[in-house]
C-alpha positions as CSV (number, residue, x, y, z in Angstrom):
1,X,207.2,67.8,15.8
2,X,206.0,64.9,13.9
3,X,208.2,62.7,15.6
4,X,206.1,63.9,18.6
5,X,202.9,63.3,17.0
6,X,203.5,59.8,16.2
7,X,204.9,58.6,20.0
8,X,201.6,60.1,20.8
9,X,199.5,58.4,18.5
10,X,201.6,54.7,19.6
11,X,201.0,55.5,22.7
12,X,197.0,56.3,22.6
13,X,196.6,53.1,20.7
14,X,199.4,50.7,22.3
15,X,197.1,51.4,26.0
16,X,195.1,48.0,25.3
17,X,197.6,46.1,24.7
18,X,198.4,46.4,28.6
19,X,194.5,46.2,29.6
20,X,192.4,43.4,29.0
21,X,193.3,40.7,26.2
22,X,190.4,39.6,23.8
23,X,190.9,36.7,21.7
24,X,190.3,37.0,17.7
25,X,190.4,34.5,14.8
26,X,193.2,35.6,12.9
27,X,192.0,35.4,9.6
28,X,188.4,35.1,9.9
29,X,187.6,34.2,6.6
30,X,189.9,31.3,6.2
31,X,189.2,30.2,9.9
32,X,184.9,30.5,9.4
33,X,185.3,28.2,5.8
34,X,187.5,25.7,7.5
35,X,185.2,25.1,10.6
36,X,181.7,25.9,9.1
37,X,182.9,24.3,6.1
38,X,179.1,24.7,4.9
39,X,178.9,28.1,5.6
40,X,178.5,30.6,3.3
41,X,179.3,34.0,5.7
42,X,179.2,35.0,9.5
43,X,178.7,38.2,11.4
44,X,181.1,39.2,14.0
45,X,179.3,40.9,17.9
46,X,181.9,41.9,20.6
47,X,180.6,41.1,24.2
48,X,182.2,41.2,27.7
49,X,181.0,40.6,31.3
50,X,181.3,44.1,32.2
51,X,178.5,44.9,29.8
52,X,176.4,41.6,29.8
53,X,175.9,41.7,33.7
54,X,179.0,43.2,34.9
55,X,179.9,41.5,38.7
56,X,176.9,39.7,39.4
57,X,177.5,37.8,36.1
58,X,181.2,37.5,36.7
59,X,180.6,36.0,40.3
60,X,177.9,33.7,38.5
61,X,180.5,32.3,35.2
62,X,183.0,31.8,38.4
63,X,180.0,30.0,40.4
64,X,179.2,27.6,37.6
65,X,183.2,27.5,36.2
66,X,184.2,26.2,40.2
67,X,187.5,28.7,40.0
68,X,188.2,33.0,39.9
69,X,188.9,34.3,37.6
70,X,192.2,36.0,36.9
71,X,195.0,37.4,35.4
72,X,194.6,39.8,32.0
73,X,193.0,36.6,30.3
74,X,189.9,36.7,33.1
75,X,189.0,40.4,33.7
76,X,185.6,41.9,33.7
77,X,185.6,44.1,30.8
78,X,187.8,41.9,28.3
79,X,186.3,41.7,24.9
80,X,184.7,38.7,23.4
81,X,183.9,38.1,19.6
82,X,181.6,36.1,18.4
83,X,181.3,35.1,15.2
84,X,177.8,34.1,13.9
85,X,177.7,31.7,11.2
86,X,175.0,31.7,7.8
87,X,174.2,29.3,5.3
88,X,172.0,31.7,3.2
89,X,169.9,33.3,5.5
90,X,169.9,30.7,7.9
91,X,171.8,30.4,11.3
92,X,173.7,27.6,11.5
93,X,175.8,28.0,14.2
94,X,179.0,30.3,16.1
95,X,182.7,30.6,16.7
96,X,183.6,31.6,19.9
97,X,187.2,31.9,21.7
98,X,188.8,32.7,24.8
99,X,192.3,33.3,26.2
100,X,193.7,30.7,28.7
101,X,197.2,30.8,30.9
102,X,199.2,27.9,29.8
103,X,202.1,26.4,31.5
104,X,204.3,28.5,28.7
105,X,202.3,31.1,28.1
106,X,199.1,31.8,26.6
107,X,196.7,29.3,25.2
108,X,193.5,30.5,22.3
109,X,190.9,28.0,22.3
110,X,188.2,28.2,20.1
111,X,185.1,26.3,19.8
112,X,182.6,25.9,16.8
113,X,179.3,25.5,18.3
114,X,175.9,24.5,16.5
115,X,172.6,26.1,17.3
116,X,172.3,23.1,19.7
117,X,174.7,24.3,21.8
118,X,177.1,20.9,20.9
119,X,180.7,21.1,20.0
120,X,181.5,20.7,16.5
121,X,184.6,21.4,16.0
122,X,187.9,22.6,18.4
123,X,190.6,24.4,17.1
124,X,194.0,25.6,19.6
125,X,194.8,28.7,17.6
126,X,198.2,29.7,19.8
127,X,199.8,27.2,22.1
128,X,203.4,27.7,23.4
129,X,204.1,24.3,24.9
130,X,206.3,21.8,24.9
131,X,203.4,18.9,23.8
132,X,201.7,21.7,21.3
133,X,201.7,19.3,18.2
134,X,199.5,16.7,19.9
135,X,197.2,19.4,21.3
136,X,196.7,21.0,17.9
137,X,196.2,17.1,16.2
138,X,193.0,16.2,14.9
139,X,192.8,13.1,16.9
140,X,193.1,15.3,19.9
141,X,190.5,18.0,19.0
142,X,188.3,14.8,17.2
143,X,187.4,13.8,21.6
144,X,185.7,17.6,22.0
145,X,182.4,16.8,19.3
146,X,179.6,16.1,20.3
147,X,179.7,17.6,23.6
148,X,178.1,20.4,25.5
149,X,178.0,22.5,28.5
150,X,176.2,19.8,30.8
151,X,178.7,17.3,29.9
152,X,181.3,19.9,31.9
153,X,179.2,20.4,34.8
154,X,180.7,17.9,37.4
155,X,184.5,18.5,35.8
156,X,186.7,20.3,38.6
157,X,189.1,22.6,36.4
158,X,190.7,23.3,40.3
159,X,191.6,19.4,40.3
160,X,191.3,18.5,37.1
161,X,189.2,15.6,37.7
162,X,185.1,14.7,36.9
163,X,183.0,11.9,38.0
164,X,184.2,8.6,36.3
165,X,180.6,8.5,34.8
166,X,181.5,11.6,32.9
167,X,182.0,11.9,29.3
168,X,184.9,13.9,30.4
169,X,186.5,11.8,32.7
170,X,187.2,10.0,28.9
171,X,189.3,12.8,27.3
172,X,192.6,12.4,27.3
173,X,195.9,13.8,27.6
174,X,197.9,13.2,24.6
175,X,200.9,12.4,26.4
176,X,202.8,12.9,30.0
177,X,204.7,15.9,28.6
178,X,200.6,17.8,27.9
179,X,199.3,16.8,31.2
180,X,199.4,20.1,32.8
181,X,198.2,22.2,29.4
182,X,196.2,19.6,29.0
183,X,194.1,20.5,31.8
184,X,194.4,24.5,30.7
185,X,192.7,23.4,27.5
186,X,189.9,21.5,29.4
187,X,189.1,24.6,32.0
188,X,189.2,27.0,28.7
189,X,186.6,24.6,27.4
190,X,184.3,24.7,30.0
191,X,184.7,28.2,30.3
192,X,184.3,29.2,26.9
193,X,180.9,26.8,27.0
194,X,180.1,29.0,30.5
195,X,180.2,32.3,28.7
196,X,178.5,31.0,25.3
197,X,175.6,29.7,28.0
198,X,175.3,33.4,30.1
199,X,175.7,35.2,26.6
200,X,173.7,33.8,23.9
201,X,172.0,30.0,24.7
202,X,169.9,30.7,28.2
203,X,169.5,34.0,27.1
204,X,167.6,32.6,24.1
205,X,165.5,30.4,26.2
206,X,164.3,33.1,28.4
C-alpha cells in the first residue's frame, strides 16, 4: 500500500515536468547578490502569457519577436519568475530568465535589468554546447550592457542578422564553433526584453 501511495504522489507531482518548462535562478540568493551586487533583497512574482493576455498577447510577443513561438520552451501558459530587486525600500531593478532551444539542448538566459529598462548584467545559467565557455565569459556577456529593447527591434532572430547601423549588428560570436548558439542566445535576448516590455515596462507607462 504505501508503495502505491508514493507512485501516486511521483506521479501527481512529476506531470509538470512534461508540460510547460519555466526557467528559475538556482540559488536565488547567491544569483540576486552576484548581479545586484548593491542589493539588499528581491521579491519573486510568477507570470505567463496565458494569464497576462493569453493569445492576443502571445500573437503580439511573436509580432514584435519576428518568429512563433514553439516547442515546451515557447508555450502559452509556461511560468515566468521575476525577481524584483531592493536596496532598502527602494526598487532598483529585476532579474528575469527564459528558456531557449540550443543546438545541444537547452539554453537559460537571464538578464538583470534596471528600472530603465537597460541591460546590466547577462548571465547563461545552463548551456550544453560545444563553445559554452566563451558564451558564459565575462567578455562575452560584458557586449549585452547598456542595451535595451529598441536596440533589438530591427534584429531578425529568423536570419540572425540587424541593420549594420545597429548596435547589434556589433555583438559578436565568440568563435566559429558558437555561431549557431550564438544566435539562440541573441533571439533569447530579444525575447526575454519582449516579455519584460508586455509584462512590467509599457504596462507601467500606461
Amino acid at each position: 500500500m504505501k508503495k502505491l501511495i508514493l507512485l501516486f504522489l511521483c506521479t501527481l507531482f512529476s506531470g509538470p515536468a512534461f508540460g510547460a518548462v519555466g526557467c528559475d535562478l538556482n540559488d536565488p540568493d547567491r544569483d540576486v547578490a552576484r548581479l545586484f551586487p548593491s542589493s539588499t533583497g528581491y521579491k519573486t512574482q510568477y507570470l505567463s502569457v496565458k494569464t497576462a493576455g493569453g493569445e492576443k498577447l502571445l500573437s503580439r510577443i511573436e509580432n514584435r519577436l519576428g518568429d512563433k513561438f514553439k516547442g515546451l520552451y515557447e508555450t502559452i501558459d509556461v511560468p515566468y519568475t521575476l525577481y524584483e530587486i531592493y536596496k532598502g525600500k527602494e526598487k532598483i531593478g529585476y532579474i528575469h530568465g527564459v528558456n531557449q532551444k540550443g543546438d545541444y539542448g537547452g539554453i537559460q538566459v537571464f538578464l538583470s535589468i534596471g528600472t530603465d529598462a537597460k541591460i546590466k548584467a547577462f548571465y547563461i545559467q545552463k548551456l550544453t554546447s560545444r563553445a559554452a565557455r566563451e558564451l558564459r565569459s565575462k567578455e562575452f556577456g560584458a557586449q549585452f550592457t547598456g542595451l535595451s529593447l529598441k536596440d533589438f527591434t530591427d534584429y531578425d532572430p529568423v536570419t540572425g542578422k540587424a541593420p549594420d547601423t545597429s548596435p547589434i549588428s556589433r555583438l559578436k560570436s565568440p568563435s566559429m564553433a558558437a555561431e549557431n548558439d550564438f544566435r539562440n542566445v541573441l533571439r533569447s535576448v530579444k525575447k526575454n526584453l519582449i516579455l519584460m516590455d508586455e509584462f512590467l515596462f509599457s504596462k507601467a507607462v500606461k
